[in-house]
C-alpha positions in Angstrom: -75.9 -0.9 38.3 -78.9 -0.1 36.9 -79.3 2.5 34.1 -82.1 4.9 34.2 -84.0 6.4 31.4 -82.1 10.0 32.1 -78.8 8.4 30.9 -80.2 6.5 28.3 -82.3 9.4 26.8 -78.4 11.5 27.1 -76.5 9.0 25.5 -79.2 8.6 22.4 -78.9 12.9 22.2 -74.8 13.0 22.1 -75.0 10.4 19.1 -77.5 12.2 17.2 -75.4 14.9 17.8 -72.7 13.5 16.3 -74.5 11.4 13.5 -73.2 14.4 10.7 -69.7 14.1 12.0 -69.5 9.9 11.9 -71.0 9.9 8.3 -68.1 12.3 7.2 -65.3 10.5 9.3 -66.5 6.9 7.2 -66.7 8.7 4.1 -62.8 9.7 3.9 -62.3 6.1 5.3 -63.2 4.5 1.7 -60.5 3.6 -0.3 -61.2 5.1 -3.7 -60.4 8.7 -3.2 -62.2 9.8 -6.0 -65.4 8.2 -4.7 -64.3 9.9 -1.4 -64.4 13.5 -2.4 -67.6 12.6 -3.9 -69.2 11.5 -0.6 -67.7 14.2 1.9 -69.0 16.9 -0.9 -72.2 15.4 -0.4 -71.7 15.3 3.2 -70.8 18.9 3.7 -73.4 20.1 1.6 -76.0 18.1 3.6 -75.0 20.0 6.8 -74.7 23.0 4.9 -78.6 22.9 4.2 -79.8 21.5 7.3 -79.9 22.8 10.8 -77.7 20.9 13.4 -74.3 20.0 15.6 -72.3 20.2 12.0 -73.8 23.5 10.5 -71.9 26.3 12.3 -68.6 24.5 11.5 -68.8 25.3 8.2 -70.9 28.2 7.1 -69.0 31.5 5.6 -70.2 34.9 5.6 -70.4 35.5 2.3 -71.4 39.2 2.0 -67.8 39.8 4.0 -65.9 37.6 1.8 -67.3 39.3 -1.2 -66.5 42.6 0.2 -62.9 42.2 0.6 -62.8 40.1 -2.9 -64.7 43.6 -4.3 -62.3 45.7 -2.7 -59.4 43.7 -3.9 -60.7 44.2 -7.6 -61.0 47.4 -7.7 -57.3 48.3 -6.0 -56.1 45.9 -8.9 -58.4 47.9 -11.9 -56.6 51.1 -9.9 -53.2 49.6 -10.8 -54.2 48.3 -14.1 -55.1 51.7 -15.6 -52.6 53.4 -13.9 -50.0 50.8 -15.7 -51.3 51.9 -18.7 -50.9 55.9 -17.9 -47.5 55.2 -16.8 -46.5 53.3 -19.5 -43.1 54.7 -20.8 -42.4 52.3 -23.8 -42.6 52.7 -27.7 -45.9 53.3 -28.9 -47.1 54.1 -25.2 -51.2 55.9 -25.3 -48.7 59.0 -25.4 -47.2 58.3 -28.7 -50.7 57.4 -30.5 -52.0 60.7 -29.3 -48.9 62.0 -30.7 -49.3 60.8 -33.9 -53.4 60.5 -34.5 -53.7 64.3 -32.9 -56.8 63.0 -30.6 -56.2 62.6 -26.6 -59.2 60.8 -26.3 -57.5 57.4 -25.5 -56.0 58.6 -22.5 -58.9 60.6 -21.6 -60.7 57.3 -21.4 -57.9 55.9 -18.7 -58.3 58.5 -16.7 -62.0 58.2 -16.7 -61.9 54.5 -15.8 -59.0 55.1 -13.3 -61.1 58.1 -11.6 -64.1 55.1 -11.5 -62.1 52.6 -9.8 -60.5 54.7 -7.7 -63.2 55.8 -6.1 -64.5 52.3 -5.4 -61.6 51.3 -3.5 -61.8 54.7 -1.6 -65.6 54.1 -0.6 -64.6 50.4 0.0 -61.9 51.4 2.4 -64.0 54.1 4.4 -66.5 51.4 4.8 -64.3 48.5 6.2 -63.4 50.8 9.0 -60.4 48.7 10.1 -57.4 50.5 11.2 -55.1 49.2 8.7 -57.5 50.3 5.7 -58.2 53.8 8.0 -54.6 54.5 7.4 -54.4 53.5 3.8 -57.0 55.3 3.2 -55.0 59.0 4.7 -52.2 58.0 3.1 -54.4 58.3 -0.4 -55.9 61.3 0.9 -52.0 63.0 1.5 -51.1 62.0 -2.1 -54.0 63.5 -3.6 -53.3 66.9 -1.4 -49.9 66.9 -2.9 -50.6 66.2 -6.2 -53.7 68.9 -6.1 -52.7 71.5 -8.7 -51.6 69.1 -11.2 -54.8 67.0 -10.9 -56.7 70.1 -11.2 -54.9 70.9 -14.2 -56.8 68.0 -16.1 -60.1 68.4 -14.2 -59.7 66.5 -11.3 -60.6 67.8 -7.8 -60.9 65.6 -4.2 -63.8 65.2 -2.3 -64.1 65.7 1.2 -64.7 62.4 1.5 -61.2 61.3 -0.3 -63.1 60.5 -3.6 -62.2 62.4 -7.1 -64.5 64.2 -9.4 -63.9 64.4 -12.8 -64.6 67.3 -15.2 -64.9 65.6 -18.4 -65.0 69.0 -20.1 -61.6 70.1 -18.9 -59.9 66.8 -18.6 -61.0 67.3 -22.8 -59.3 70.5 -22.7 -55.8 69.4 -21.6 -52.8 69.2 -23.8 -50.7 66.0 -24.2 -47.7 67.7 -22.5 -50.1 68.0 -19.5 -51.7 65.2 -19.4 -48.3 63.0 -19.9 -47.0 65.1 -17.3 -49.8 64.3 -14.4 -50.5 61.2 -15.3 -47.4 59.4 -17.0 -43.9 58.7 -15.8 -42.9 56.9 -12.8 -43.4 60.7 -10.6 -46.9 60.9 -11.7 -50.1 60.7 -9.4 -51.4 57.5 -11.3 -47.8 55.8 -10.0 -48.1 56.9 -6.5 -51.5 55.6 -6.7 -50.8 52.3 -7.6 -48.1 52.0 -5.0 -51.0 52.0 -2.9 -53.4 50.4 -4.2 -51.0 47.4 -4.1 -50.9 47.8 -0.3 -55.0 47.6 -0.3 -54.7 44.4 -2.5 -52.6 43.1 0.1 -54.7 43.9 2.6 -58.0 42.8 1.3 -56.3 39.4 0.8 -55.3 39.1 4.7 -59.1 40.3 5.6 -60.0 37.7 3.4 -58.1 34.8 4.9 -58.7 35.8 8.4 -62.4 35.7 7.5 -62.3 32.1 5.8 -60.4 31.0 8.9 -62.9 32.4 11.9 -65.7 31.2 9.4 -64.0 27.4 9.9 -63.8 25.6 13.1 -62.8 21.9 12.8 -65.5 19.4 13.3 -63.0 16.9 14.7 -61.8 18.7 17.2 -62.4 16.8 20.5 -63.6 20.2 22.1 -66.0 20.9 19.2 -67.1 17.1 19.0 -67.7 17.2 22.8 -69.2 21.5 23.1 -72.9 20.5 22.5 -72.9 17.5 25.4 -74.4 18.3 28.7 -75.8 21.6 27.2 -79.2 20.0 28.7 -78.0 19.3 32.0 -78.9 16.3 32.7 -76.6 14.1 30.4 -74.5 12.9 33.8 -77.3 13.6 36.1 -77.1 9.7 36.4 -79.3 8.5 39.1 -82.4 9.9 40.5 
């Protein structure tokens, strides 16, 4: 049978194709595994810069990843200063105002709390998923409830679910008050945390199900085998 230059030209294309994924597949067949990793770094990182059959398998979309990783941050600085508001234990911020007279520890929580709050709010509003829509009204419901006591030590909601702080009057507010909004496990900052928890655990999913649509296995016969015949003429045999 006699093999024309169609066939021959096809069968010289599929293993250029696959020249990224052969080089990886003898690099993890070495024996020292140290000098393995070493290679199929190398490997990767080759079809990472380069155009080709291996790129799409393993690029990430970073500015999504980071997203979710900012929005996880900030839902854990929420709970982290809300920790420290809530704190019921000897020598809590409440006790040191007690004793130095000055508020302006826990003025300083509530400040950075207000900040990070807000962050996650604006993150959620702009990931727009229905999960993180709901989260989001569920904030929104605890703020509406817990209106009159924010406002109490200058904080008001937004339309768009973020807070605004009035420095002056947050100043103004007496340690019973402020202990009483913010402190205890009935407070706002408590509630709050609750759910920032729930966005932490949420960013986290978003962020795994991004890594894994990002990756599709290079060795996957129907990945190794999607770019054959894409010219049409790869079986087109005899002429």
């Amino acid at each position: 049978m006699r093999i024309t230059r169609n066939y021959r030209n096809g069968l010289m294309s599929a293993r250029k194709a696959n020249e990224n994924t052969s080089l990886f597949r003898k690099a993890l067949s070495r024996n020292n595994s140290s000098r393995n990793s070493g290679r199929a770094a190398a490997i990767l990182n080759s079809i990472n810069k380069t155009s080709g059959p291996g790129k799409p398998y393993f690029s990430t979309d970073t500015k999504t990843e980071k997203f979710y990783y900012d929005m996880k941050y900030h839902a854990g600085q929420v709970e982290e200063y809300a920790e420290a508001l809530t704190d019921g234990e000897k020598n809590s911020i409440y006790d040191k105002a007690k004793e130095s007279g000055s508020t302006e520890e826990i003025q300083a929580k509530i400040t950075g709390f207000v900040n990070q709050y807000n962050k996650m709010i604006d993150d959620l509003s702009e990931s727009g998923s229905k999960s993180d829509s709901l989260l989001k009204m569920q904030m929104d419901s605890t703020v509406r409830i817990y209106a009159a006591q924010l406002a109490s030590t200058g904080v008001t909601k937004r339309s768009d679910g973020t807070l605004v702080l009035d420095e002056k009057k947050l100043a103004a507010a007496d340690l019973d008050t402020l202990k009483k909004v913010w402190g205890g496990k009935d407070s706002f900052a408590n509630q709050a945390a609750r759910k920032a928890d729930a966005v932490k655990a949420s960013a986290q999913q978003n962020m795994k199900a991004q890594a894994s649509s990002n990756y599709t296995n290079p060795f996957d016969r129907a990945n190794l085998y999607a770019n054959y015949g894409s010219k049409g003429n790869y079986f087109n045999f005899f002429r």
